[in-house]
C-alpha positions in Angstrom: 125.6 -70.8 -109.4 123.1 -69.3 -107.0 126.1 -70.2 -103.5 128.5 -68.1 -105.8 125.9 -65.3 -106.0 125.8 -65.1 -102.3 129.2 -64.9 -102.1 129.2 -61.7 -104.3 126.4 -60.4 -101.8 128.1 -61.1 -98.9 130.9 -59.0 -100.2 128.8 -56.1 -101.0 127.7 -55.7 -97.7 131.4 -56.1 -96.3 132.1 -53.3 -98.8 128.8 -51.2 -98.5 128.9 -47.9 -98.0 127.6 -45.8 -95.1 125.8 -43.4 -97.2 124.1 -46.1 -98.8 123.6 -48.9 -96.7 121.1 -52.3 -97.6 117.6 -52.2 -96.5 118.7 -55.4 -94.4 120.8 -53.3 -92.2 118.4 -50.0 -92.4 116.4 -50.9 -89.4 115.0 -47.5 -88.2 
C-alpha cells in the first residue's frame, strides 16, 4: 500500500494550495 500512498501525495501537491505550499516546493 505504500505506491497507493504516493499516489494520494502526488495529488496533494497537484491540489496544494499557494498559501500553503510543501516544504519540497518552498525553496527560498
Amino acid at each position: 500500500m505504500e505506491h497507493h500512498r504516493e499516489l494520494g501525495e502526488r495529488s496533494r501537491r497537484s491540489t496544494a494550495r499557494p498559501d500553503s505550499p510543501p516544504l519540497e516546493y518552498r525553496q527560498d
